[in-house]
C-alpha positions as CSV (number, residue, x, y, z in Angstrom):
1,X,-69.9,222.7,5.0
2,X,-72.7,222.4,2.4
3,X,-73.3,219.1,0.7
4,X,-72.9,218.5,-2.8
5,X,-75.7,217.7,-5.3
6,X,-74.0,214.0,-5.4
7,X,-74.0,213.6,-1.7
8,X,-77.4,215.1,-1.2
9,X,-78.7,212.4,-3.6
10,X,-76.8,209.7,-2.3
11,X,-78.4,210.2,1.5
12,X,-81.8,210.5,0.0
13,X,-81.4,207.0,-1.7
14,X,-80.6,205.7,1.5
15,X,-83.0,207.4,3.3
16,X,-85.6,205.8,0.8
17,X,-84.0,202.8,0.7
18,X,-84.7,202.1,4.3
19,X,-87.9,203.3,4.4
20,X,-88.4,200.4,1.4
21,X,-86.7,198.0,3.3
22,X,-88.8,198.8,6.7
23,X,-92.1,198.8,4.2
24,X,-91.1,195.2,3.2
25,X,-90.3,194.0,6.7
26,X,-93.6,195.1,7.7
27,X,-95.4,193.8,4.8
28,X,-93.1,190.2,5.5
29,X,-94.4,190.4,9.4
30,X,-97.9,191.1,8.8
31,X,-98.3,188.0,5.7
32,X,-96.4,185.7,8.0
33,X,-99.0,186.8,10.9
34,X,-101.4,186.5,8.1
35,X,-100.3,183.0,7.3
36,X,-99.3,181.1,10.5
37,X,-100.0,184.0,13.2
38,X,-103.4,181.5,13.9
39,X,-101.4,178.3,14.3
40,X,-99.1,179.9,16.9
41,X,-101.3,181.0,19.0
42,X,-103.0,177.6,19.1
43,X,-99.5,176.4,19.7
44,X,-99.0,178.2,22.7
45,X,-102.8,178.1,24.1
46,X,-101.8,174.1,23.8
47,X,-98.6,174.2,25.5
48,X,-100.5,176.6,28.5
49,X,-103.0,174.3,28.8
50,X,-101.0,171.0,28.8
51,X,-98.8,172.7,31.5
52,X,-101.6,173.8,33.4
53,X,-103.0,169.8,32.9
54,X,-99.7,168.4,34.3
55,X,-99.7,170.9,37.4
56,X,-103.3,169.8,38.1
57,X,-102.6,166.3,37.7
58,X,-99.0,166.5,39.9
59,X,-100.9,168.0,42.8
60,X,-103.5,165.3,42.4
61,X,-101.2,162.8,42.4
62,X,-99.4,164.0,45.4
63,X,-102.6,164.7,47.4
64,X,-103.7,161.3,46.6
65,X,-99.7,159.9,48.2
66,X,-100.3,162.1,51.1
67,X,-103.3,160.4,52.0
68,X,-102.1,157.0,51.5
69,X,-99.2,157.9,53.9
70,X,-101.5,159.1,56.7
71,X,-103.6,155.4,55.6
72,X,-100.9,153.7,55.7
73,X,-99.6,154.9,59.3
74,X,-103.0,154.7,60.8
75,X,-103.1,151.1,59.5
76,X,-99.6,150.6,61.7
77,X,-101.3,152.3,64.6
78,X,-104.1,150.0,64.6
79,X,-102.0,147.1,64.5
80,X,-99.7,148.0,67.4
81,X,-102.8,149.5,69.2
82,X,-104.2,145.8,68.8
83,X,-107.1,146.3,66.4
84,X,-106.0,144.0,64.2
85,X,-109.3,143.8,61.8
86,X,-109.0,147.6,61.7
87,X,-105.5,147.4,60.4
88,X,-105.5,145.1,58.2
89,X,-109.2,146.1,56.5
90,X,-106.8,148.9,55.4
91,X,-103.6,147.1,54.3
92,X,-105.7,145.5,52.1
93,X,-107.1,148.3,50.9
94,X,-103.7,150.0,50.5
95,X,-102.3,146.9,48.9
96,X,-104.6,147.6,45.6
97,X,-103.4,151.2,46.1
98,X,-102.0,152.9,42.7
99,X,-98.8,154.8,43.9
100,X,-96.3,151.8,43.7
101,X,-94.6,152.3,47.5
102,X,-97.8,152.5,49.7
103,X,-98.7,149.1,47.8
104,X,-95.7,147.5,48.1
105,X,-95.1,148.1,51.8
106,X,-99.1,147.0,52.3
107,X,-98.3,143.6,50.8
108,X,-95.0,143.1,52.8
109,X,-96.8,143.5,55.9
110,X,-99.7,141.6,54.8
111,X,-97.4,139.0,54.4
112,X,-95.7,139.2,57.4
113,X,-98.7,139.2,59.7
114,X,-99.4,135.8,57.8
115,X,-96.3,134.6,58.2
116,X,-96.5,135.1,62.1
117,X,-100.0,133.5,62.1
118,X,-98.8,130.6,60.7
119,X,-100.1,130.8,56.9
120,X,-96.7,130.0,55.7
121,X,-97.8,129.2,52.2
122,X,-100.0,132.5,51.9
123,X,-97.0,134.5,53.0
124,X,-94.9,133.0,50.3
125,X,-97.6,133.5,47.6
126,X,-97.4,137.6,48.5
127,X,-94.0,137.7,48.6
128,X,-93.4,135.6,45.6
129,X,-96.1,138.5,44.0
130,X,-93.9,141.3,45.2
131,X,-90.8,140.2,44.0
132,X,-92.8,139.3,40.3
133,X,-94.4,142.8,40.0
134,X,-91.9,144.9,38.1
135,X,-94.4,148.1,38.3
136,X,-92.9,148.3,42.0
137,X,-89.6,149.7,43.8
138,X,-86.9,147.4,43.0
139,X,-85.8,147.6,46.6
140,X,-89.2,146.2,47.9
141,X,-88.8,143.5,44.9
142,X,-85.9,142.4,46.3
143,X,-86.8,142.5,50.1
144,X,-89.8,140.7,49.1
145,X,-87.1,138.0,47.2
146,X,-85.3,137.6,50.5
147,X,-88.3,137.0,52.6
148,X,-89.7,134.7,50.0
149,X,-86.2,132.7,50.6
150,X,-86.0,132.9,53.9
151,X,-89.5,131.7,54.3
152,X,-88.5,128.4,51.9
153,X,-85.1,127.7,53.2
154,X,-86.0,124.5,54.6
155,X,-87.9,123.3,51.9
156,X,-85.8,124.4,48.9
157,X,-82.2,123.2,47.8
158,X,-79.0,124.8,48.6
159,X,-78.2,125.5,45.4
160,X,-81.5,127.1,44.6
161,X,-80.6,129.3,47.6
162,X,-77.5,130.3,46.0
163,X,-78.7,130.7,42.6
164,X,-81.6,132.7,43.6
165,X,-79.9,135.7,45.9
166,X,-76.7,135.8,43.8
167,X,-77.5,139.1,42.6
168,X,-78.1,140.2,46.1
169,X,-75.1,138.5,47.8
170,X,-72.5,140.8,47.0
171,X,-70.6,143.4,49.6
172,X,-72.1,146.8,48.7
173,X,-75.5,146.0,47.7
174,X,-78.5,147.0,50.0
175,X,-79.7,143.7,51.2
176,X,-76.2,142.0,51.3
177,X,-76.7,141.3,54.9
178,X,-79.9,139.4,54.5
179,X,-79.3,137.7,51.4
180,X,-75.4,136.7,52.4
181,X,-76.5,135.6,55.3
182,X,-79.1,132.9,53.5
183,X,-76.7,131.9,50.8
184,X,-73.7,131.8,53.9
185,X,-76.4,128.8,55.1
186,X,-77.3,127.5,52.3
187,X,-73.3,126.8,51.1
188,X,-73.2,125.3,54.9
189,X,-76.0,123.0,54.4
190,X,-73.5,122.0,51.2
191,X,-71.0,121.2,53.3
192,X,-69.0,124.2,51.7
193,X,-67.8,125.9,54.8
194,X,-65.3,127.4,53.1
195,X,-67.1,129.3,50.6
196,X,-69.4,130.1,54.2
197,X,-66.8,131.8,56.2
198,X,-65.2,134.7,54.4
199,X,-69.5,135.6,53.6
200,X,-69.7,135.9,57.1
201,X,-66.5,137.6,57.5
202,X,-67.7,140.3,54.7
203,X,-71.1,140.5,56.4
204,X,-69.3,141.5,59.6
205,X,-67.2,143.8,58.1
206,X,-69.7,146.2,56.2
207,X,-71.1,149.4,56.8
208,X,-74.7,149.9,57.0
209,X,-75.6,146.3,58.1
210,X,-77.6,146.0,61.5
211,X,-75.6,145.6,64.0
212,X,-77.3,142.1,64.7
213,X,-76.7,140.6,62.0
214,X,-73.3,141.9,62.1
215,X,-72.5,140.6,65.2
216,X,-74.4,137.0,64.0
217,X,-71.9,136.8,61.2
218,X,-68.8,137.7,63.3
219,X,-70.1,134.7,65.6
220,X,-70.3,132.3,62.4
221,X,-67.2,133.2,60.8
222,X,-65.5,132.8,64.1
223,X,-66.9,129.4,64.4
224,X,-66.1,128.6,60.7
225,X,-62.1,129.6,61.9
226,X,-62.0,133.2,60.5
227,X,-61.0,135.8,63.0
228,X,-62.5,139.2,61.7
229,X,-61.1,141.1,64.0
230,X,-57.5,139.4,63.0
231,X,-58.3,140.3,59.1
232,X,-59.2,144.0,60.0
233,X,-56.2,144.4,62.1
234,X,-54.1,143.1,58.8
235,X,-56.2,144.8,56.9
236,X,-55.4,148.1,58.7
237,X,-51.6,147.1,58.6
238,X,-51.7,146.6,54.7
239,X,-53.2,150.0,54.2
240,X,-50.9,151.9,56.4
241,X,-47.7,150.3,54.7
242,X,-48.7,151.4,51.4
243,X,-49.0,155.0,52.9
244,X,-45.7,154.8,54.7
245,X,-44.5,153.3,50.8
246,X,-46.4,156.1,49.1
247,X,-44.7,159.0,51.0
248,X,-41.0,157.1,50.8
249,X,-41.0,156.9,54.4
């Protein structure tokens, strides 16, 4: 069927219409280019590069932790092999290390093998260090805490005790054991054996905890007049009545 004079028109229009509207799409992409095509690329050459700076730096980083790992097990080795100058030539040097765990551990032990030489005072002043130093793991902080406690038990008062680990003293948190255990004491050295006991009973009863200090506590609280085994039994007992309850039995 042959096309009218209006429809023939009508297509051309369009056809040139598109063809104007492709011209000015090209003329838009090549100013734009014109204009900011420069900046872009500098953009993206930045972005490449500062990617390519973080890879270099992560792998630098993590080459640098490996080799503190292997210093810091050699260092162990030493000590257990009985080159004690050896070993701890390089815990001190791993205790000015920059990656925050290899440091932390350096100074604990550091403080330690003072502690067991009888430099009470020195020990205290690394773990009192540790504990300050809020560029390290907060789990080192508060091991370091604990030890720094335990090391002053005899010299602080109670109270101090108690004050000092109640953050760490409750069921649940990592160093419950130790620091329940201290603050148990310390409330016995009060004469509070009844805030003592059900510590002891809790420390027994957790998950997680060594076994020997679990086993210590059970022994306290027993001694304090709190069966554990009599509180898990009714423990047990509660819990199963509520199920029989729950399911209308």
């Amino acid at each position: 069927m042959a096309l009218t004079p209006t429809e023939k028109r009508a297509g051309s229009d369009e056809a040139f219409l598109r063809e104007v509207d492709d011209a000015v799409r090209a003329s838009d992409l090549t100013n734009f280019w014109t204009r900011y095509g420069r900046w872009m690329l500098a953009t993206i050459v930045a972005g490449l590069l500062a990617f390519g700076g973080w890879i270099i730096y992560h792998n630098q980083q993590q080459a640098k932790a490996d080799r503190q790992s292997e210093e810091f097990v050699d260092a162990m080795d030493k000590l257990r092999a009985g080159q004690a100058k050896q070993g701890r030539d390089k815990l001190a040097r791993l205790a000015k290390a920059e990656q925050p765990g290899y440091r932390a551990m350096a100074q604990m032990v550091e403080a330690n093998l003072l502690g067991e030489d009888g430099k009470t005072k020195e020990a205290i002043a690394i773990y009192t260090k540790v504990a300050k130093d809020s560029s390290l793991p907060q789990t080192f902080r508060d091991l370091a805490l604990i030890r720094q406690t335990s090391a002053e038990f005899d010299t602080l008062p109670p109270q101090a005790v108690v004050d000092r680990l109640k953050p760490l003293a409750t069921p649940g948190h990592a160093w419950f054991g130790s620091a329940g255990e201290l603050t148990a004491l310390a409330y016995m050295k009060m004469g509070k054996d009844n805030l003592a006991g059900p510590i002891f009973a809790k420390i027994a009863k957790q998950e997680g905890i060594p076994q020997s200090l679990r086993s210590r506590a059970q022994q306290m609280a027993g001694a304090l007049g709190i069966d554990t085994v009599q509180v898990d039994d009714k423990t047990s007992a509660a819990k199963t009545a509520d199920k029989s309850a729950a399911k209308g039995e």
